[in-house]
N, C-alpha and C positions, 0 to 999 in steps of 0.2 A: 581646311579644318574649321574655322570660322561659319561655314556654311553650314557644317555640323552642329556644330555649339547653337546656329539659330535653329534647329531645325530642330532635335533633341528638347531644347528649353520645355515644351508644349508638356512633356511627358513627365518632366519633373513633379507637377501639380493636376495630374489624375486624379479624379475620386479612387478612391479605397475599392478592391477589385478590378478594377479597368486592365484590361489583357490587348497585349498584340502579338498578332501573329508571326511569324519570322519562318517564311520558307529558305532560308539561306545561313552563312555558319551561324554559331553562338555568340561569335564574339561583336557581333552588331549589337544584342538584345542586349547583353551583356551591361555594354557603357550605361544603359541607364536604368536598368533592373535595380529593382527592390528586395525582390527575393530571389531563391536558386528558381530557373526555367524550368516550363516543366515540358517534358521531349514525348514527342508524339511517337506512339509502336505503331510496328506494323503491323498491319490487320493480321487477325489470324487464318489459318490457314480455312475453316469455315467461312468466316468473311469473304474469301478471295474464292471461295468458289460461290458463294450464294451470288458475286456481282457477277461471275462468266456464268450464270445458270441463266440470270436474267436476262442477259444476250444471245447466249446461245440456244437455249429453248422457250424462253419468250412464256407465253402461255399456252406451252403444250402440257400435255399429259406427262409425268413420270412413270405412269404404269408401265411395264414391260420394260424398262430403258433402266433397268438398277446394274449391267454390266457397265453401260456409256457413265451413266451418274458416278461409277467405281473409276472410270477412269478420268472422270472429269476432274473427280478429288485429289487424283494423283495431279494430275496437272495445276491444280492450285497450289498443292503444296511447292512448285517448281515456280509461282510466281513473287515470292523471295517478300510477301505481304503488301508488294506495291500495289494500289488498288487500278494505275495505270495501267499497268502488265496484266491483271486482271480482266477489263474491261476492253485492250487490244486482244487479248486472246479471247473471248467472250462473243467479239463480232466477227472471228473466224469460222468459231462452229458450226452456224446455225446452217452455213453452205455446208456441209460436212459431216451429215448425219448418220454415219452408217464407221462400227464399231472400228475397224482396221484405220478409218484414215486419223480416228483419236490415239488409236494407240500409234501413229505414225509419228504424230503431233506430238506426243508423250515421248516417247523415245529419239525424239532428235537433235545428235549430237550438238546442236548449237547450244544444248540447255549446260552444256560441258568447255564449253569454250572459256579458257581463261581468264581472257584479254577484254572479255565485255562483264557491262559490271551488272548487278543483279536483274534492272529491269533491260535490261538491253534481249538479251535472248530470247523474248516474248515479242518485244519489237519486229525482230527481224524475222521471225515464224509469220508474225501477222504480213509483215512486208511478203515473204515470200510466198504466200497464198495469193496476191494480189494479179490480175491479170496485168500480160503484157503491156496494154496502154495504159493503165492505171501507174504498173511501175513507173513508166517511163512519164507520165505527170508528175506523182509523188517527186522522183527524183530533181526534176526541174527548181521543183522550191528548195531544192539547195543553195541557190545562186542569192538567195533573200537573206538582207542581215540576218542576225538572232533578233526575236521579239519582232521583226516584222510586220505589219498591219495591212490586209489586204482585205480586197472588195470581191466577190465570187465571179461576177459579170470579169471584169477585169481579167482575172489568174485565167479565166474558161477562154478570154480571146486571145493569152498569150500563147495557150495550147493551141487553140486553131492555126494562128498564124506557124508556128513549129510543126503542123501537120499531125498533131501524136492524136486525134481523136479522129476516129475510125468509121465514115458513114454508114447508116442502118437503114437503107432503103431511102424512103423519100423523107425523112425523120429530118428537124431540123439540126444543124452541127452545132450550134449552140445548146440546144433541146439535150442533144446528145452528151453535150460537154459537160451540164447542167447534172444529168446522170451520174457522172463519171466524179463531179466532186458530192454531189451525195453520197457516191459512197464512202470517198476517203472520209468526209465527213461521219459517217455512221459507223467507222473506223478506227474512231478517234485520233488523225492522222493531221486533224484540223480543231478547231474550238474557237467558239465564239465567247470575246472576254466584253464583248459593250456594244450596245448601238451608236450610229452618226446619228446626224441631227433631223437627219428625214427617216431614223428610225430603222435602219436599215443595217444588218447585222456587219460586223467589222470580223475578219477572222486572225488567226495568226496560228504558228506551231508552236508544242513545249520542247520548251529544253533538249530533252532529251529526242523527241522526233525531228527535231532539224539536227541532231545528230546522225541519228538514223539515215536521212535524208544526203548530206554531205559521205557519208560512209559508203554506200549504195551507188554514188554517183562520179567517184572517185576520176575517172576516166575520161567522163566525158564535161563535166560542170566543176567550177573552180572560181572562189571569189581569191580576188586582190587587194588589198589593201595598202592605202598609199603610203610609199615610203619603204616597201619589203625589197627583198635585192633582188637588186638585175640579172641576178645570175640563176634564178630560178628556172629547173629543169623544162623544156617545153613539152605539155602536154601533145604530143600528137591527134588525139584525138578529140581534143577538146572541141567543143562546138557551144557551147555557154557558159555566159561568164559575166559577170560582175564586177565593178569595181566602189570601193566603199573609203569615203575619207570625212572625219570630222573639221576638216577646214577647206582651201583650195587644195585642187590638184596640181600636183608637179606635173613640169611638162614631159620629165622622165619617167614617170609610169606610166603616161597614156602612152610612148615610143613601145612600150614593152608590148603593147597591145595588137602591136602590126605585125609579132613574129607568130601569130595563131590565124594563119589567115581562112582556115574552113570555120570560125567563128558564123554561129547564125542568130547568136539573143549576146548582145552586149550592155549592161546594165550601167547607171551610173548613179549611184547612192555619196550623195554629199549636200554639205550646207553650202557652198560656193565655189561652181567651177567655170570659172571665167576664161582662166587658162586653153579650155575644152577648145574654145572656139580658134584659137591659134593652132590646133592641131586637126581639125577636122577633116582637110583636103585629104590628108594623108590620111586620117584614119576609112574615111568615104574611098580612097582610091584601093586600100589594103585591105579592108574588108567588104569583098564585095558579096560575100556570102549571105549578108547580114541577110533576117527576115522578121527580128526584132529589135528596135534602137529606143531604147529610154531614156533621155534627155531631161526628164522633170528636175526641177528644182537645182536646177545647175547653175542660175544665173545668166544664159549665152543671151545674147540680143538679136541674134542670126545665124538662120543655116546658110549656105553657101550653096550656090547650084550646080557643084559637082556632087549632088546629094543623088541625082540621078544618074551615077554609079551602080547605086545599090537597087538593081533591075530585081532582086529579088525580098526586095522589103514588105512585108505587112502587115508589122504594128508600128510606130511612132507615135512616141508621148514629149512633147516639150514642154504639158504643163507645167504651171506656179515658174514659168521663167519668164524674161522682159524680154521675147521674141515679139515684133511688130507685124512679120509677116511670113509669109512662106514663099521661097523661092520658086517662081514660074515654073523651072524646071523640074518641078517636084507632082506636077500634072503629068509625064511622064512613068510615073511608079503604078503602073498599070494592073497592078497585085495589091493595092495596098486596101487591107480590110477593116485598119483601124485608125483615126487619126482623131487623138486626146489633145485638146486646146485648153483643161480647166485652168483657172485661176490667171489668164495671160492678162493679164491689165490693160496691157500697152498695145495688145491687139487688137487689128484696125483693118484687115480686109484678108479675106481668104484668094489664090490663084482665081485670075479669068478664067482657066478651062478645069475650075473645076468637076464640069461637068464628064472629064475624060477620067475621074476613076469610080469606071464601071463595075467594080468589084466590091468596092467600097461599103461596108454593113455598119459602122459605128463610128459616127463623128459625134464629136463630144463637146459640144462647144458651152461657156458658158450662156447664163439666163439673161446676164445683165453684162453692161460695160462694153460689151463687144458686136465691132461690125456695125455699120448703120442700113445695111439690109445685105442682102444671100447674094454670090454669084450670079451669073445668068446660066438661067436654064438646068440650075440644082434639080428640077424634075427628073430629069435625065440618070439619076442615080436610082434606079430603080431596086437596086439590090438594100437599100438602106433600110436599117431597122433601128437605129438609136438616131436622133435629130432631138436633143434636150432643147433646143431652138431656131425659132425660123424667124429673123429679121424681116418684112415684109418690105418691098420698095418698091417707089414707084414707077421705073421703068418697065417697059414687056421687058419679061422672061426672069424677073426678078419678084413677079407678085407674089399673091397670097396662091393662086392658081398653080402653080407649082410642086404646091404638096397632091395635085390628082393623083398623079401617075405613083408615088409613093406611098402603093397601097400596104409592104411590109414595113410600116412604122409598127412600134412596140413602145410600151412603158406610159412617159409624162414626154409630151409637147410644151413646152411653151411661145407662142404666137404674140409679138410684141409688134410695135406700129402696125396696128389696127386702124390709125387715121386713116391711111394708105387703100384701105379695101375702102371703094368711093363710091360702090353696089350692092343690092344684095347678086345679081347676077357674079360678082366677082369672089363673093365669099361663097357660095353655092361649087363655084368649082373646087374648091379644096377636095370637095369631096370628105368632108370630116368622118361623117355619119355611115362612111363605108370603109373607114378601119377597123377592122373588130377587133386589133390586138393595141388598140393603145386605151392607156388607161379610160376606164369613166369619171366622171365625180363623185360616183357613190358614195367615197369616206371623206370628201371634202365635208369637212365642219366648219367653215367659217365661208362667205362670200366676198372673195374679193371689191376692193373698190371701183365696181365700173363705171362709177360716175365719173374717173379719168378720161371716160369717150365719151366727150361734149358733143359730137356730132351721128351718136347712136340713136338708131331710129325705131329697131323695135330688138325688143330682148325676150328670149326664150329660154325659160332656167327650168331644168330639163333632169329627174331622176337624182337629185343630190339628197340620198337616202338616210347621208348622216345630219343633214344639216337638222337644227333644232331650233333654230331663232334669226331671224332677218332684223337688223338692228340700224341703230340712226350712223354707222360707219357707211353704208349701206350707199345712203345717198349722201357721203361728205364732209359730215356732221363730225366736229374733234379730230379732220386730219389740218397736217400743217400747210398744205397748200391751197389756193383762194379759191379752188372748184369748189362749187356747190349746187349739188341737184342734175339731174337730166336733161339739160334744157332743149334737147333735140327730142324725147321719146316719147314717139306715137302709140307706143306697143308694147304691154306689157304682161307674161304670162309667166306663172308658176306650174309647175306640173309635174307629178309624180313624183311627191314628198311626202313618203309616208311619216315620218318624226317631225316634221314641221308643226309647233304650237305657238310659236308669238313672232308678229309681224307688227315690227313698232318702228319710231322716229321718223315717219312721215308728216314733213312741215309742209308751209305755204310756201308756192316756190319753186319746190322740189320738182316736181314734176309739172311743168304748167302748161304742156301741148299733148299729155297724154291724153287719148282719144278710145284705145281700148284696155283694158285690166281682164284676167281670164284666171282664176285659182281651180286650179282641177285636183281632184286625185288626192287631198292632204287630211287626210282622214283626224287626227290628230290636233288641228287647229281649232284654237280657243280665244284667240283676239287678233284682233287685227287693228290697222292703226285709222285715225280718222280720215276717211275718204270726202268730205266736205271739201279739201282742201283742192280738189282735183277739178279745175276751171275748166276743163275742156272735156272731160270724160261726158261720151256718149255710151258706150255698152259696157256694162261690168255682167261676169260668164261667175257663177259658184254652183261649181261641180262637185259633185263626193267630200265632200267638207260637213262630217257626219255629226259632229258633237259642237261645231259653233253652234252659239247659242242665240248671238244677235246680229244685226250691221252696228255700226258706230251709234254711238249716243246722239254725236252733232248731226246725224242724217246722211244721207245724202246729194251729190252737188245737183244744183235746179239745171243742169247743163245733161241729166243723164236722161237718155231715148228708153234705151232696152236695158232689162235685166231679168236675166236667165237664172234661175236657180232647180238645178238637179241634183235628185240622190243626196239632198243633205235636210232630213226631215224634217227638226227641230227649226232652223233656218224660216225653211217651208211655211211650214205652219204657223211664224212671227209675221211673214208678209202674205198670207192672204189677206183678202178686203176684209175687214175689221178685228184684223191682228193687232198683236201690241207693234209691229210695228209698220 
């Protein structure tokens, strides 16, 4: 109650007018109201059909359709002014455009059903339109607390791994899976309530649809909750399931989990299950059915290598626990398509033969902290499409070469000990330049610090289309560590930046063996920093650099041979023989 009292205080000394909203009873608002609430109505029954018109016929024509429009009205008036039950039924229609299957929609007796409360019977219409594998997704997220917070990548590979998404030719299965939550998404079966920190949407269910969702799936999906009794009926058919505790788990709930043994996704939702790991043998020898095991945030510090029991596994998450390692024998799970390592602090080397799972499409490892380079011969995984990191190391079969043969990478790479690539022959093998599904730099806005690679010899910054400004971080300048400046680089090229306008904080120093400078392609740019400073430049290249106006004031270094200047007019015309400059 106390926690209340601080929490409440804030509202005591509102300005005059200041309103909050309270989706939930009255008697919250209530404690610290000033005046009587004021209660939100239900749309009117016009309202509720102008939102299923906007879904359901979109920006078609109303000409001719004043029967369908007659009967759409009826059906708003059956959405009881919930604007949700509106906009579920709204993304039914527009598959369903031909007069009989609305009046089906309108007359079916779910809208009569007792026992469901007003927006429920809109719900379950919409559910039941839904195709086969769509249901059989949808119902999955029953197993997910209430208020759940999921990632789209994530939920799409726990359906692969469960089989429920149906190959289309040569179509990718994630491509496909990708489809499949667009639609529950455009459904409203799903809702985005915020972005994470790289910006990226977070999803989750309301209330009422992960009602829906548990309703629907009664049969076969079933969460537990620690602490419910043992004498709970056994689901025969159960095949997913959950378990959700706000503290540790008892070792008598997880026991309960060995009498479901055609179990194939076992969840585990808590703030600390240390217990887990006392039980594992048994649960790895009793569910061998398994083909989804989530383990995050449990606490354990090990799996055990009777984990290759589970011959039919392929998703495992032991993120955000203090696991160090993975059991050898888990190189053996020759199915396994997903394997999540986020947040493992304490992790410190992936299986020898990781190379043996050949199936393997998403390892998820963190950026930092982990691993001080890759297995040997991670090439070998050629099915892979997430790699968030490649530890680069220096023995064969551990380099940077490794990523050739992994031409289905996708997304963001991160490439860390770069000391390690000791060639340009070495970094040429990656083969970077012939992935075409992983990210570009195009929306990078800022340049990292490469001055961290004291022994870079030439650099080529290549199409970063956001970037706007190369700054003195650039080369060193205000970070806390004692590097400062390139003192290896012979080679230095800008290219194909169209936003690029100011190139500054180049000191004495900085660059003191560079030999070439080459700005191409940056239409855009209006200053640049003083090149005086560059003791060794022999050839400076200024290509399509259309509206700089001049070179540096201080000149440039008595050390420069050649200098090219194309397609940048104004430029041009300063350096002919008796230009200004």
């Amino acid at each position: 109650m106390s926690e209340w009292h601080v929490l409440r205080s804030p509202f005591s000394v509102g300005l005059h007018g200041s309103k909050i909203l309270v989706t939930r009873n009255s008697v919250v608002s209530s404690t610290v109201a000033t005046i009587d609430p004021h209660y939100l109505q239900p749309l009117s029954d016009e309202d509720c059909w102008e939102l299923i018109a906007q879904r359901a016929l979109s920006n078609r024509s109303l000409d001719g359709k004043e029967k369908l429009v007659a009967i759409g009205e009826k059906i708003a008036e059956k959405c009881g002014g919930s604007p949700l039950a509106a906009k579920t039924i709204g993304s039914v229609l527009p598959f369903k455009l031909v007069e009989s299957e609305w009046e089906a929609l309108l007359e079916s007796k779910l809208w009569d059903l007792p026992e469901y409360k007003t927006v429920f019977p809109a719900l379950r219409l919409s559910y039941n339109y839904l195709s086969a594998p769509l249901k059989r997704c949808f119902a999955y997220c029953s197993i997910f607390p209430h208020n759940y917070e999921f990632e789209k990548d994530d939920l799409v590979h726990l359906w692969m791994a469960e089989g429920f998404i149906q190959p289309q030719g040569l179509k990718r299965i994630e491509d496909i899976g990708n489809d499949y939550f667009d639609n529950l998404l455009w459904r409203y079966f799903f809702h985005v309530p915020h972005f994470d920190y790289l910006h990226q949407p977070v999803y989750h269910m309301h209330g009422l649809i992960h009602e829906l969702a548990q309703l629907v799936s009664t049969d076969i999906c079933f969460q537990m909750k620690d602490g419910m009794s043992p004498l709970l009926p056994i689901f025969r058919n159960a095949r997913h399931s959950s378990l959700l505790s706000q503290e540790d788990i008892q070792p008598m709930t997880l026991k309960m989990f060995q009498r479901y043994k055609g179990l194939r996704t076992f969840m585990v939702f808590c703030r600390n299950g240390s217990h887990i790991v006392e039980l594992l043998f048994d649960l790895f020898r009793n569910l061998q059915c398994l083909r989804v095991l989530n383990l995050s945030s449990t606490g354990i510090f090990e799996l055990l290598d009777s984990i290759d029991n589970l011959k039919h596994l392929r998703y495992l998450s032991v993120s955000k626990t203090n696991i160090k390692k993975l059991p050898e024998s888990i190189a053996y799970l020759y199915g396994l398509q997903t394997l999540k390592l986020q947040d493992c602090f304490n992790f410190l080397v992936l299986p020898k033969h990781t190379k043996n799972f050949i199936n393997l499409r998403h390892l998820d490892l963190d950026i930092k902290r982990q691993l001080s380079s890759m297995p040997l011969e991670v090439g070998k995984l050629t099915s892979l499409q997430t790699l968030h990191a490649f530890i680069v190391g220096k023995d064969a079969g551990c380099q940077i070469g490794e990523l050739q043969k992994l031409g289905n990478l996708r997304g963001r790479i991160c490439i860390t000990n770069l000391e390690n690539v000791v060639n340009l022959r070495d970094a040429k093998e990656a083969m970077l330049e012939k992935k075409p599904y992983l990210d570009s730099c195009q929306t990078c806005t800022v340049l990292p610090p490469l001055v961290l690679l004291p022994a870079l010899k030439s650099l080529h910054i290549y199409q970063m289309h956001s970037l706007v400004g190369v700054e003195h971080r650039f080369c060193g300048s205000g970070m806390d560590n004692m590097v400062r400046g390139f003192l290896s680089l012979e080679s230095l090229t800008f290219h194909d930046m169209p936003n690029l306008k100011v190139w500054t904080g180049l000191n004495a120093e900085d660059m003191p063996h560079l030999h070439q400078l080459i700005v191409v392609d940056c239409p855009k740019l209006v200053r640049q920093p003083s090149l005086h400073f560059l003791s060794s430049l022999i050839s400076l290249d200024m290509n399509q650099c259309h509206i700089l106006q001049s070179l540096p004031d201080e000149g440039l270094p008595d050390s420069l041979k050649t200098l090219f200047i194309l397609d940048s007019t104004i430029l041009k015309g300063r350096c002919r023989q008796g230009g200004a400059d």
